[in-house]
N, C-alpha and C positions, 0 to 999 in steps of 0.2 A: 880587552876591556881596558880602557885608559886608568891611565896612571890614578889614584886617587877616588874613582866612584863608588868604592867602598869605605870603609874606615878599617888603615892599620893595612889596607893596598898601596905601597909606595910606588910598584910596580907598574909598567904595561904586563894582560897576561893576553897572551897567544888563545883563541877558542875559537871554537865556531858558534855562527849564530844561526837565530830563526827568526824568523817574521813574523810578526802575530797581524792575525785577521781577525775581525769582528763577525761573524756570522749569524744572520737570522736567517730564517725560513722566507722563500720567496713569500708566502700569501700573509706576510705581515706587513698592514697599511703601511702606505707610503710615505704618509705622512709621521707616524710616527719613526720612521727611518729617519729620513728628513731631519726632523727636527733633533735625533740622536750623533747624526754628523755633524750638523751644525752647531749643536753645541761643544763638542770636543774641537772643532776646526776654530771656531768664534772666540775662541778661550784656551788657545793653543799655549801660550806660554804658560798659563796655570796649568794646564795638563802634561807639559814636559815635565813641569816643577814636581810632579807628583813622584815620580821614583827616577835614579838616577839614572840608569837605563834606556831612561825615552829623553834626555835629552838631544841624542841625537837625530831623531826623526826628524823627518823632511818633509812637509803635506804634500808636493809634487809624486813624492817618489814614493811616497805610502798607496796611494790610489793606484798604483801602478805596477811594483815588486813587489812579489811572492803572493798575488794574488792566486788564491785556490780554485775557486768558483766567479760565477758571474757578481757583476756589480748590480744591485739592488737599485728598480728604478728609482727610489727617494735618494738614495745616495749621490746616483747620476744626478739629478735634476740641481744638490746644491755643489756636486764639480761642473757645471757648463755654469750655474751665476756666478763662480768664482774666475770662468774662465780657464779652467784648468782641464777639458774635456771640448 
């Protein structure tokens, strides 16, 4: 954990980490998938802002690492118009 992303952390601290996925159930519309990545991707910098923790994510490398399950067609459909798929 870098030095300072907590308060009263002066430190880097040594840990392991995890990935978090987003998961819904395949037979939930596509569109509303869709529109639930696109707005986290669309507005990426306010969603980093959100906890100090997700500053470091990567959109490339999120769609990619530590993937559990398949990609939800609405998902895929807004990584190929970003080009990222």
């Amino acid at each position: 954990i870098p030095a300072g992303t907590y308060p009263g952390q002066s430190e880097v601290i040594l840990t392991y980490g995890v990935t978090g996925t987003m998961v819904v159930k395949a037979e939930m519309p596509a569109e509303i998938v869709y529109q639930l990545v696109k707005s986290v991707f669309d507005n990426f910098e306010e969603f980093t802002e959100l906890h100090p923790a997700l500053a470091g994510l990567q959109p490339k490398a999120m769609i990619r690492d530590g993937l559990t399950a398949p990609l939800h067609e609405g998902a895929v459909r807004y990584y190929k118009e970003r080009g990222w798929l």
